[in-house]
C-alpha positions in Angstrom: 102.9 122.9 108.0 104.4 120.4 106.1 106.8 117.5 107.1 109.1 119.4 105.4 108.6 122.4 106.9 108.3 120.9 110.5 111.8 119.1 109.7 113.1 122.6 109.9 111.2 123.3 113.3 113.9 123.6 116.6 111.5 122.9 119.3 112.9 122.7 122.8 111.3 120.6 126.0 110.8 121.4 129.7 110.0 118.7 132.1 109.4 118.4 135.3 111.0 115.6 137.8 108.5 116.1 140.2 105.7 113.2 139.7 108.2 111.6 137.3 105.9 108.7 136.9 103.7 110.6 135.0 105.4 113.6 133.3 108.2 110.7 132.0 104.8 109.4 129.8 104.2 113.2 129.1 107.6 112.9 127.3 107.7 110.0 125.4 104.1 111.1 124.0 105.6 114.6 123.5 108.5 113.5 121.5 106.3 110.3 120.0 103.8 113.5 118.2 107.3 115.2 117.0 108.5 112.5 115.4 105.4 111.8 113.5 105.4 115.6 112.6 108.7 115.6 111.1 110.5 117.6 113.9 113.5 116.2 115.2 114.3 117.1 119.1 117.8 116.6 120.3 117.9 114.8 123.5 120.0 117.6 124.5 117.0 120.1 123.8 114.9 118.4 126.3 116.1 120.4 130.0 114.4 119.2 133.2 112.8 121.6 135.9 112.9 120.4 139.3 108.9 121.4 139.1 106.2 123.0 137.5 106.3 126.2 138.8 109.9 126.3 137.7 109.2 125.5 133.9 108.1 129.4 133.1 111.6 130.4 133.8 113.3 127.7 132.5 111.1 128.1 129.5 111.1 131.5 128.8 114.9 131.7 129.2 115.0 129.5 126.3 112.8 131.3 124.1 115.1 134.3 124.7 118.0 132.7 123.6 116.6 132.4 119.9 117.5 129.2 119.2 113.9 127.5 119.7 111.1 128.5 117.7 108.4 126.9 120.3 109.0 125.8 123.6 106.7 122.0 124.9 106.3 122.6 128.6 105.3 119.1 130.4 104.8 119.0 134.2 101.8 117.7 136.4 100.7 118.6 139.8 98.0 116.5 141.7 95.6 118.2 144.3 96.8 117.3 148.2 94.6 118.0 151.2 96.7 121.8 151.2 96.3 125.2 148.8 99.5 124.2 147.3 97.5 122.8 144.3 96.3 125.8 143.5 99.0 128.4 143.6 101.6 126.5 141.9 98.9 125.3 139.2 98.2 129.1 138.7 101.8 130.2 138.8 102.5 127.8 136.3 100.0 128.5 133.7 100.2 132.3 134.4 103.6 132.1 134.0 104.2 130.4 130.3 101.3 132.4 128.9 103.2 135.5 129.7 106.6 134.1 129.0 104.8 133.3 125.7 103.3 136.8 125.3 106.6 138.7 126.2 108.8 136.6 124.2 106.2 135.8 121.0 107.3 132.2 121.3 104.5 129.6 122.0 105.2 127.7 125.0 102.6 125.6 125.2 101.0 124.4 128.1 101.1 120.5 128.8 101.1 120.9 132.9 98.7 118.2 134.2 96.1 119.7 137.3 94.5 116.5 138.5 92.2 115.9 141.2 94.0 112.2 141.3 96.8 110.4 140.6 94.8 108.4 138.6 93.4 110.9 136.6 97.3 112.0 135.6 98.2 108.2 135.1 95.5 108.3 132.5 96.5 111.5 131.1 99.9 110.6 130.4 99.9 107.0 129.3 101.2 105.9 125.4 98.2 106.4 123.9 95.8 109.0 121.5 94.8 110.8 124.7 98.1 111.4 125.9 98.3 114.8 127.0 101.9 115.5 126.1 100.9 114.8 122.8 98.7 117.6 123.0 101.4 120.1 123.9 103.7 119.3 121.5 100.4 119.0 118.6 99.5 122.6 119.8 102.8 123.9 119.4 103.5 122.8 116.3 99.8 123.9 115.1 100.7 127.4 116.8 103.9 128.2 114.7 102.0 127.1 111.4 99.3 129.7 112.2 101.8 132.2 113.4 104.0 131.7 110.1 100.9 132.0 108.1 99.7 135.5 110.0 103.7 136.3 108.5 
């Protein structure tokens, strides 16, 4: 899509404010890769979950509104010494891809899983590998392809 094009994009934002220290970098990079798209977010367009697992619902509620054409979903969750890592990391994920499939808006997945705080520190800092950048890349890529399939 074209600058042009992506000025006409209404893209909305979940984040969570659990592990703010990261997922606040998730955002800036998120809306850093909009702006240099050409889509414009409204800071009123940006809602927080209290957590990841809440962002499918938050998410997919806004996708069913019809106001947003894709939905960036930031959060981050960081392995502890309990299985909590692993069912909210597969709730969450399980959960956009089918709020995504029922609702045939891309909600795209930027939810770090880390071994390490460290390893989401680096994953979310203002730079090329910033993984909210990724999100909000990948859902602007997906709404170009899913225009283009018409």
């Amino acid at each position: 899509m074209t600058q042009e094009l992506n000025a006409s994009l209404r893209i909305a934002v979940v984040v969570s404010r659990f592990n703010a220290e990261v997922t606040d970098g998730l955002l800036k990079g998120a809306l850093l890769e909009l702006g240099e798209r050409g889509v414009t977010v409204d800071l009123a367009h940006v809602y927080t979950a209290p957590g990841a697992f809440e962002i499918p619902l938050i998410a997919q509620s806004l996708a069913k509104t019809g106001r947003f054409d894709g939905v960036v979903c930031l959060g981050c969750v960081i392995k502890g010494d309990t299985a909590h890592f692993e069912y909210i990391s597969e709730a969450a994920s399980s959960g956009l891809m089918n709020a995504s499939l029922a609702t045939g808006v891309p909600l795209t997945f930027g939810i770090l899983t880390t071994y390490t705080d460290e390893q989401a520190i680096l994953r979310s800092r203002d730079d090329a590998h910033n993984k909210g950048r990724e999100a909000a890349a990948a859902c602007v890529e997906s709404l170009a392809v899913l225009k283009a399939i018409g």
